[in-house]
KEVEXTOR-560983 format. One line per field, with one value per residue: residue in three letters; z, y, x of N, C-alpha, C, O in turn. Coordinates in nm, 4 decimals. Example, Ala and Ser with C-alpha at 12.3 -4.5 7.8 and 13.67 -1.06 7.14 Angstrom:
KEVEXTOR-560983
aa (Ala  Ser)
n.c3 (0.7800  0.7080)
n.c2 (-0.5690  -0.2250)
n.c1 (1.3190  1.2850)
ca.c3 (0.7800  0.7140)
ca.c2 (-0.4500  -0.1060)
ca.c1 (1.2300  1.3670)
c.c3 (0.7800  0.7870)
c.c2 (-0.3300  0.0030)
c.c1 (1.3200  1.2900)
o.c3 (0.8465  0.8039)
o.c2 (-0.3319  0.1138)
o.c1 (1.4236  1.3409)
This chain:
KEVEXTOR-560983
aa (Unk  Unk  Unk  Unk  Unk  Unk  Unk  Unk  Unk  Unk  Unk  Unk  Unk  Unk  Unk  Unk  Unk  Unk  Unk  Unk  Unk  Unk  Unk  Unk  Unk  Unk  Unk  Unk  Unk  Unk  Unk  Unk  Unk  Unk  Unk  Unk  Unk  Unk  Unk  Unk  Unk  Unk  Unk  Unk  Unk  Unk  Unk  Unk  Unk  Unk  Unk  Unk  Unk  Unk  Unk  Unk  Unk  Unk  Unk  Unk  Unk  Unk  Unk  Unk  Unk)
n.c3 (2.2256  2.2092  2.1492  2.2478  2.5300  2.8901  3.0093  2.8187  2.8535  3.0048  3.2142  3.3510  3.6452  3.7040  4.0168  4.3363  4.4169  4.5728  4.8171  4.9912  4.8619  4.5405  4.2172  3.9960  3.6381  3.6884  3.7588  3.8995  3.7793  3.6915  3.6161  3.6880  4.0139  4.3520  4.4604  4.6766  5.0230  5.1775  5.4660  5.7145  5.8134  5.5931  5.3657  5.0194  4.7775  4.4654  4.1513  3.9986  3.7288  3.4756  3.2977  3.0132  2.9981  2.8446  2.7688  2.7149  2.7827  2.6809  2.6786  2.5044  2.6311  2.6914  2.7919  2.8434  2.8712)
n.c2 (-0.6175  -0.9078  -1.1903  -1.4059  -1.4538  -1.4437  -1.2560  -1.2586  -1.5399  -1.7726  -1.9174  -1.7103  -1.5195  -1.1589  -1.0340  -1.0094  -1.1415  -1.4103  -1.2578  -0.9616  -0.7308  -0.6130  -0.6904  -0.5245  -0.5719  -0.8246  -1.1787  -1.4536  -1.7945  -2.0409  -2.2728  -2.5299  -2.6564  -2.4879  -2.4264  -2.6748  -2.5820  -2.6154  -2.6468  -2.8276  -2.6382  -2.4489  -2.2437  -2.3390  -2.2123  -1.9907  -2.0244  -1.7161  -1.5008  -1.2924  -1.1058  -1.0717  -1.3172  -1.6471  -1.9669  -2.3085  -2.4175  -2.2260  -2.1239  -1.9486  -1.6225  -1.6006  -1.4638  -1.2659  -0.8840)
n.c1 (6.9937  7.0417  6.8409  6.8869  6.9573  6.9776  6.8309  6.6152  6.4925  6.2718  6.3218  6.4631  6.4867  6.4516  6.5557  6.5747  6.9409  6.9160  6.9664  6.9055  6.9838  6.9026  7.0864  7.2289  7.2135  7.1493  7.0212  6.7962  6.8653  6.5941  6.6259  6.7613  6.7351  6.7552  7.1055  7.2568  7.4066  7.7060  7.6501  7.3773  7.1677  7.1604  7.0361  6.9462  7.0469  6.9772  7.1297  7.3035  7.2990  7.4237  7.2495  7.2871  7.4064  7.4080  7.2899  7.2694  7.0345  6.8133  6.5390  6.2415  6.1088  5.7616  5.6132  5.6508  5.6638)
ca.c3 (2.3065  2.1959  2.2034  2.3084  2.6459  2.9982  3.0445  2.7365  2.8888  3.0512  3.3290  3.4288  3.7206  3.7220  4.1097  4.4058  4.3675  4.6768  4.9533  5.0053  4.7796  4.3929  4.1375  3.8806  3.5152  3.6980  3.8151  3.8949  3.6523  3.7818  3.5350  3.7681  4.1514  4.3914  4.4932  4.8139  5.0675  5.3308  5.6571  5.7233  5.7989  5.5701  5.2972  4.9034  4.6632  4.2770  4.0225  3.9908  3.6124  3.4148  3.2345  2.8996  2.9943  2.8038  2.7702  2.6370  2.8384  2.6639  2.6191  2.5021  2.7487  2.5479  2.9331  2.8897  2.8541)
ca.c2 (-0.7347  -1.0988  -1.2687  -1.5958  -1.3776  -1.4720  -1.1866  -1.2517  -1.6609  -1.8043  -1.9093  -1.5899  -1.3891  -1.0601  -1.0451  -0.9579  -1.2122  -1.4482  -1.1416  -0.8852  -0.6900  -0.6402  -0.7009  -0.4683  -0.6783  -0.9405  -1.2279  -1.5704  -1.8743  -2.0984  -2.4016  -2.5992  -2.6370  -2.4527  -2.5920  -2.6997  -2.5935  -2.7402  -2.6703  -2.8593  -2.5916  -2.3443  -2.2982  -2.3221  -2.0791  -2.0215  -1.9557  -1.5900  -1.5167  -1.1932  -1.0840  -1.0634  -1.4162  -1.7278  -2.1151  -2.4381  -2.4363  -2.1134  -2.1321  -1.7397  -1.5821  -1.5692  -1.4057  -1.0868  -0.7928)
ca.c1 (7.0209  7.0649  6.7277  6.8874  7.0737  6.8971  6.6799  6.5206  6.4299  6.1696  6.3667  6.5473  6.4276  6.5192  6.4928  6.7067  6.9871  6.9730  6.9911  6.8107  7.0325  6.9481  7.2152  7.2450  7.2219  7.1195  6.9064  6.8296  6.8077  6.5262  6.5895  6.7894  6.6815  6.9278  7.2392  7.2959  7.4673  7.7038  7.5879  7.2633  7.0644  7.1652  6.9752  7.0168  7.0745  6.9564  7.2476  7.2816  7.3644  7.3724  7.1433  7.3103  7.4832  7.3451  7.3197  7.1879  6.8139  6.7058  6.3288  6.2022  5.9938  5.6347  5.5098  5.7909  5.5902)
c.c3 (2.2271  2.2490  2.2497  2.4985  2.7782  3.0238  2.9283  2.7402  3.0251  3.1726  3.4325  3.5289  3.7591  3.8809  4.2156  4.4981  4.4966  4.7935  4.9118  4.9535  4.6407  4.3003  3.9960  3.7506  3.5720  3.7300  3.8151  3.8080  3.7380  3.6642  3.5891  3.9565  4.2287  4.4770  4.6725  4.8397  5.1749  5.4684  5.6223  5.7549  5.7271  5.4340  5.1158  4.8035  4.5003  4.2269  4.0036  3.8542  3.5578  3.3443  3.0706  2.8985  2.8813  2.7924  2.7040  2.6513  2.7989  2.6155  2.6110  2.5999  2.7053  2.6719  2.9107  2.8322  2.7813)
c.c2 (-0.8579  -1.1588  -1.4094  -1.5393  -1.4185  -1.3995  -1.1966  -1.4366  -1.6484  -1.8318  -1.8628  -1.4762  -1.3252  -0.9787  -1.0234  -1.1308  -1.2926  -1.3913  -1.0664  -0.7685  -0.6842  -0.5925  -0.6278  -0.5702  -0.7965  -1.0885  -1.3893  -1.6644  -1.9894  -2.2240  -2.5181  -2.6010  -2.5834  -2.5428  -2.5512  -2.6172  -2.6272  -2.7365  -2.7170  -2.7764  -2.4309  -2.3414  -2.2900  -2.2092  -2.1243  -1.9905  -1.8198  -1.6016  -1.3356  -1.1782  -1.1206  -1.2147  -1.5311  -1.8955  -2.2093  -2.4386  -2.3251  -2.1240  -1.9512  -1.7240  -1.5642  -1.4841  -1.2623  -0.9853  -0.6794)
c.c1 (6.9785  6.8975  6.7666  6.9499  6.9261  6.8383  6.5960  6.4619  6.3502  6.2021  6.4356  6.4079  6.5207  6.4456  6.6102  6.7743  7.0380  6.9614  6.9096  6.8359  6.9657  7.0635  7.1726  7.2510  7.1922  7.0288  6.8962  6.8103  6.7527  6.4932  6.6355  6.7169  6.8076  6.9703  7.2467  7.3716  7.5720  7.6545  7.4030  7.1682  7.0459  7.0521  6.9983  6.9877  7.0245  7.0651  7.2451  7.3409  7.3338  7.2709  7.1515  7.4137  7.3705  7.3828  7.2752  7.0727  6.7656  6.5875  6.3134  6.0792  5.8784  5.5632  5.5485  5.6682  5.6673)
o.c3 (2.1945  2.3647  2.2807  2.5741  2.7511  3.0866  2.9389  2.6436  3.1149  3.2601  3.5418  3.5027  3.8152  3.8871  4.1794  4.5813  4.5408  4.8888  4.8110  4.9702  4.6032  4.3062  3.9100  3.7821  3.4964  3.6963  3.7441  3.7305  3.8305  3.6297  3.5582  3.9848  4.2001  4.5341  4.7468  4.7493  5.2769  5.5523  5.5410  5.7309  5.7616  5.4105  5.0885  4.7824  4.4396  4.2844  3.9818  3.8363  3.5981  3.3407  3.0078  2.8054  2.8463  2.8080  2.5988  2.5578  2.8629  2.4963  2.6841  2.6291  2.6486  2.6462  2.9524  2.7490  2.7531)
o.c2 (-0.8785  -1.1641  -1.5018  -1.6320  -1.4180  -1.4458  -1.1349  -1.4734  -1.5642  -1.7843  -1.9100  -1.4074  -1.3586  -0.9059  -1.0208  -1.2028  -1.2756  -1.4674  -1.0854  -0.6810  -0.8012  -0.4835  -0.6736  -0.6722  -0.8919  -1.0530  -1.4546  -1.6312  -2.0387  -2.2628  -2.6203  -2.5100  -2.6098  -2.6463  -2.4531  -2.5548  -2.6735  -2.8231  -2.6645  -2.8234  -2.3367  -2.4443  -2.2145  -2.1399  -2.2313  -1.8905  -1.7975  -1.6905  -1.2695  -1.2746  -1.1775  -1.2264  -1.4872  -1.9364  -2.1680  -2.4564  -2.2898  -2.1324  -1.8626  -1.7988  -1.4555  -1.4365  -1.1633  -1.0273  -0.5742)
o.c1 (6.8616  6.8557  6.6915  6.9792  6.8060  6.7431  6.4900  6.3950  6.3537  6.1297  6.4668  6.3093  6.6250  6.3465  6.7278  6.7191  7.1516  6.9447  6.8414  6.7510  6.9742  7.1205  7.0974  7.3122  7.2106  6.9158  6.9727  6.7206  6.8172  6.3816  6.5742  6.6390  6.9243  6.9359  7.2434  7.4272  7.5210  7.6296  7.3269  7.0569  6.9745  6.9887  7.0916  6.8882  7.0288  7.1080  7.1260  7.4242  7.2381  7.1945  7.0622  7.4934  7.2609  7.4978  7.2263  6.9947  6.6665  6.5577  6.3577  5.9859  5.8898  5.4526  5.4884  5.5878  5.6100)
């Protein structure tokens, strides 16, 4: 695996994705705040991303065990 790929950053949780579900390969990216959504009292969501996905904000995880 790709050391630059979202389970290998600082801001990927590999965590159950939103619901009470977990997502296979996957998990949330906690570099943005989550996004709205429309009904006023619903509430917002993190980005769900793969695991092996990647982006511009990768910081390496120096915590990963």
């Amino acid at each position: 695996m790709s050391t630059t790929m979202c389970a290998s950053c600082s801001f990927f949780e590999d965590h159950a994705a939103n619901t009470a579900a977990t997502l296979e390969g996957a998990g949330l990216c906690r570099f943005n705040p989550p996004v709205s959504q429309p009904e006023a009292d619903a509430r917002g969501l993190w980005p769900v991303v793969k695991s092996d996905d990647w982006c511009g904000h990768f910081e390496e995880d120096t915590q990963a065990a």
